[in-house]
N, C-alpha and C positions, 0 to 999 in steps of 0.2 A: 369374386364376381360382383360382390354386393361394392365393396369398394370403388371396382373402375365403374360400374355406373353410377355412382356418387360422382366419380371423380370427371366423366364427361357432363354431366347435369351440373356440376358446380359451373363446369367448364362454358358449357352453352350459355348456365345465364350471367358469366362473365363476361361473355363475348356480346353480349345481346346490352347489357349493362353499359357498356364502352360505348359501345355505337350510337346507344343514345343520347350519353355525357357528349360525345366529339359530334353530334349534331345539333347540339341544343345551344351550343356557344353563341352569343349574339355578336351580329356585327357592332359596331361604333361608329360615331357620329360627335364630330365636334364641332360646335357653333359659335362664333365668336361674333358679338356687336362691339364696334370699335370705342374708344373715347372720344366726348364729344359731339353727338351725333346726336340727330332727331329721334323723337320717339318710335318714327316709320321705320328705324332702322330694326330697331329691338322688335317693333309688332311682326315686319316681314319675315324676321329671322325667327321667330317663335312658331311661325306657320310653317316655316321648312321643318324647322324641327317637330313637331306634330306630324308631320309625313314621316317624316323618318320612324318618328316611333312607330307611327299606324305599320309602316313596315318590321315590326320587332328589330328595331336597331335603337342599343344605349345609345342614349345623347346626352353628350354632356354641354350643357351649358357655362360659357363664360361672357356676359352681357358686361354692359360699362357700368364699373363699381365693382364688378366681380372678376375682371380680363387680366390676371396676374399673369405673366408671360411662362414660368417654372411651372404652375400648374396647367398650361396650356400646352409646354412641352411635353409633358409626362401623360396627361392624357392623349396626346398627338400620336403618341407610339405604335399604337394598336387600331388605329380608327382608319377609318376608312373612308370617312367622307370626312374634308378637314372644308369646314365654308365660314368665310371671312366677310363679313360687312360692315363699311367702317371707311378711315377716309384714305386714299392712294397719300404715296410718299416717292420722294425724290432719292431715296438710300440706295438705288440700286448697286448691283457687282460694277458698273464703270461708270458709278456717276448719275443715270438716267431714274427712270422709274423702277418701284420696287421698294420691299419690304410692307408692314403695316403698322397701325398705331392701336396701343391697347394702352396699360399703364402705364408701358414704356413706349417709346420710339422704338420700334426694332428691325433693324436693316436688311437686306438682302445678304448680305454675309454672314448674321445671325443667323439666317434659317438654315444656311446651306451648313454652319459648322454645329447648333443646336438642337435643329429639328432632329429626328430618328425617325423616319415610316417606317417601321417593320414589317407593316403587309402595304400591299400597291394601291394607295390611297387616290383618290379623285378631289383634287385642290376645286374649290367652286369659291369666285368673287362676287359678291354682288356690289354693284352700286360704288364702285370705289374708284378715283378718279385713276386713269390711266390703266385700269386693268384687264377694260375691252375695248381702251384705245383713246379716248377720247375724255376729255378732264372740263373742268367746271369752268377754269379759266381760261380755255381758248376759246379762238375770234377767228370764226368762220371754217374752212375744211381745211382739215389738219394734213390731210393723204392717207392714204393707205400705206404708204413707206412707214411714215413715223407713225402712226397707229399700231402698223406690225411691229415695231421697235418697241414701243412699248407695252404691247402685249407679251413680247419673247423676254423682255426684260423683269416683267413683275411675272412671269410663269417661270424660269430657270431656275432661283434657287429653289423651288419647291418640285421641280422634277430631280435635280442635283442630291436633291434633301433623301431621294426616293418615291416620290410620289410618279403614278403611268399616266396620270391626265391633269388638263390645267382648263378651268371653264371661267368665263367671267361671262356675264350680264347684267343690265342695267335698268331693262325695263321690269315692270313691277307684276309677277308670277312667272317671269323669264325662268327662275331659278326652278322653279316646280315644276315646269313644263320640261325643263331639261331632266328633269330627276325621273318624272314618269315616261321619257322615254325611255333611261338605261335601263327602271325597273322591267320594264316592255321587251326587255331583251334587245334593244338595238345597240350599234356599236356608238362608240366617244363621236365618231363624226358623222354617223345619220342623227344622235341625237340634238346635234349641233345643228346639222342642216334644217333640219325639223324645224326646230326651237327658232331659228335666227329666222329664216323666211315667214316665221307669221309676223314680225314688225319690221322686216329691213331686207336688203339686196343683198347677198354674199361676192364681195370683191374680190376675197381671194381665198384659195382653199387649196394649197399646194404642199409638200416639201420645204420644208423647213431648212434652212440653210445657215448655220449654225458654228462658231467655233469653241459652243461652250455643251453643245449636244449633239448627241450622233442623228443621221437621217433617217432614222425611222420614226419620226418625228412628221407629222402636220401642224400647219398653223393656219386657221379660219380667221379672215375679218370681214367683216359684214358693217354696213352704215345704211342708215335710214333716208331720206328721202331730203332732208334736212344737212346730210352729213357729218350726222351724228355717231361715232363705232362706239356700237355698244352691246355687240355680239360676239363673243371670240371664244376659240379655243386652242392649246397646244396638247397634241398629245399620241398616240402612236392607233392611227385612225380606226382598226379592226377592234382596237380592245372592247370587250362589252364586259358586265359585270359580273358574269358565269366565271370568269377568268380571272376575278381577284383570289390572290394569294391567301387562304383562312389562316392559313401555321405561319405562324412569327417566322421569322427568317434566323437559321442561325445567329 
């Protein structure tokens, strides 16, 4: 007698023990300031990251001087917020935009054959030319065509890679306004709607038409007043954050 109540007492607080370990896991968060870049890049990006922690989520930082592309992969595995600040690249999958700059150049092909998301990460751009459409060197209104081209272009290997959502912006607390609203429990595209309407017009927000992603896919562009896009998002519109994946994927 005296045995099996030891042996469900052991039992109880083994089970009480587990539950609290597989609760206690913190999400991840990787920041990356690109090379080259102003110091607003690093201070903006340091502010996300301080949100993120306020929310108990590891961040790992890789700022310029510290942006080695291997240790960005290996932290990338597990994280869940992967945000990139820093300057747009022409490396895309056929030519166009895509990829980023860190120590290396690294392309649109690199992400999709190197990256690993093993849980459903949320890709966030800030401030990087062509990632919500609209780049440093164009001369006057680009369209909403090639705006969506280059936002579907710099978000695909990082969906391809695994990652459920693709967010860029360009204005300055863009990034944190979009981040309190996922925490708020909204979904990828109210927090999108939210976020883009306090500085800009949303042009398009439809189905994604795609022969490199299936259509459950959205794609938001939005431009300012100016005709400036610098609001966008891809990504599969209901998902909200209750719905990230915690257990590594086989």
């Amino acid at each position: 007698m005296y045995k099996s109540l030891f042996f469900a007492a052991s039992l109880f607080i083994a089970l009480i023990s587990l539950g609290q370990n597989s609760g206690s896991k913190k999400l991840e968060a990787v920041c990356i300031v690109g090379s080259q870049v102003s110091q607003s890049y690093e201070d903006r990006t340091e502010e996300i990251a301080e949100f993120l922690a306020s929310k108990n989520i590891k961040v790992h930082r890789f700022y310029d001087g510290n942006n080695n592309w291997d240790k960005i992969k290996k932290a990338a595995e597990n994280c869940t917020f992967f945000i990139y600040s820093g300057h747009g690249t022409e490396l895309g999958l056929d030519g166009g935009f895509g990829g980023l700059v860190v120590e290396d150049f690294i392309s649109a092909q690199q992400i999709v054959d190197e990256l690993n998301f093993k849980k459903d990460a949320i890709v966030i751009y800030q401030s990087a030319c062509g990632g919500a459409g609209s780049s440093e060197e164009d001369k006057g209104d680009i369209g909403v065509k090639t705006a969506e081209k280059r936002v579907v272009e710099t978000a695909t290997p990082f969906l391809l890679a695994g990652a459920k959502a693709y967010h860029a912006n360009n204005y300055y607390g863009g990034v944190l306004n979009f981040l309190e609203n996922i925490f708020e429990g909204n979904t990828i595209n109210e927090s999108y709607i939210n976020t883009a309407e306090m500085w800009s017009t949303i042009r398009k927000n439809v189905q994604l038409n795609s022969t490199r992603l299936p259509s459950i896919y959205n794609v938001g562009i939005s431009s300012n007043k100016n005709l400036k896009y610098s609001v966008a998002y891809v990504g599969i519109p209901s998902f909200k954050l209750t719905e990230l994946n915690l257990i590594s994927k086989k």
